[in-house]
N, C-alpha and C positions, 0 to 999 in steps of 0.2 A: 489559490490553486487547490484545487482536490488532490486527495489522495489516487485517487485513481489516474487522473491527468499528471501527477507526477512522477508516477511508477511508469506510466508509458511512454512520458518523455525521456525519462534515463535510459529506457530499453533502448529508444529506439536512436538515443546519442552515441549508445552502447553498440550499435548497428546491430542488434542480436532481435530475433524474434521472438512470438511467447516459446514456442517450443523449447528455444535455448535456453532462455531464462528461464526458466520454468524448471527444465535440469541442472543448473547452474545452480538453482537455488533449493534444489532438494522438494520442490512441490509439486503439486498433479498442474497438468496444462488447463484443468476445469475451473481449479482454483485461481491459478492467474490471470485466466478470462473474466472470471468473475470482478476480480479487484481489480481490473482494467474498467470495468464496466459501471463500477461501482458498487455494485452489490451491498446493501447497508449491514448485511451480517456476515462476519470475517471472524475467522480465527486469528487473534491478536499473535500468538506465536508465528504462524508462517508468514503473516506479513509483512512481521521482523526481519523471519528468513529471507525476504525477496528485499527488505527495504538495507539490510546489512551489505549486500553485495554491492550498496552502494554509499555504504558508511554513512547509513540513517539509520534509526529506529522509533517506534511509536513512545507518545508519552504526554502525561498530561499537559494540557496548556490551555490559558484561561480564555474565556469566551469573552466577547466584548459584552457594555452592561445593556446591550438589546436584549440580550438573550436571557431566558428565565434563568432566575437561580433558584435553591434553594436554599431556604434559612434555616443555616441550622445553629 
């Protein structure tokens, strides 16, 4: 599941629309739209802010080994 698909599913479990969540979570309704949509560049703090109203937050986790690494 995306990031995006999951913010919009708690919204909308939440029966709350962006507009609410959006005040709810202290961020603009442009920015919510955005991270609903996917948008690939995101301010890591307010996503927090929207992803905390629902006692998540972002954070590292490891890629499976398809994915490039680097070697460091």
């Amino acid at each position: 599941m995306t990031l995006s698909d999951f913010v919009k599913n708690k919204r909308n479990n939440a029966k709350l629309t962006q507009p609410e969540l959006a005040e709810k979570a202290g961020v603009g309704l442009r920015f919510l739209r955005d991270l609903e949509q996917g948008k690939p560049t995101l301010r890591i703090d307010k996503v927090n802010q929207v992803l905390q109203l629902f006692g998540h937050e972002l954070g590292p986790v490891k890629i499976s080994p398809d994915e490039k690494n680097i070697n460091l």
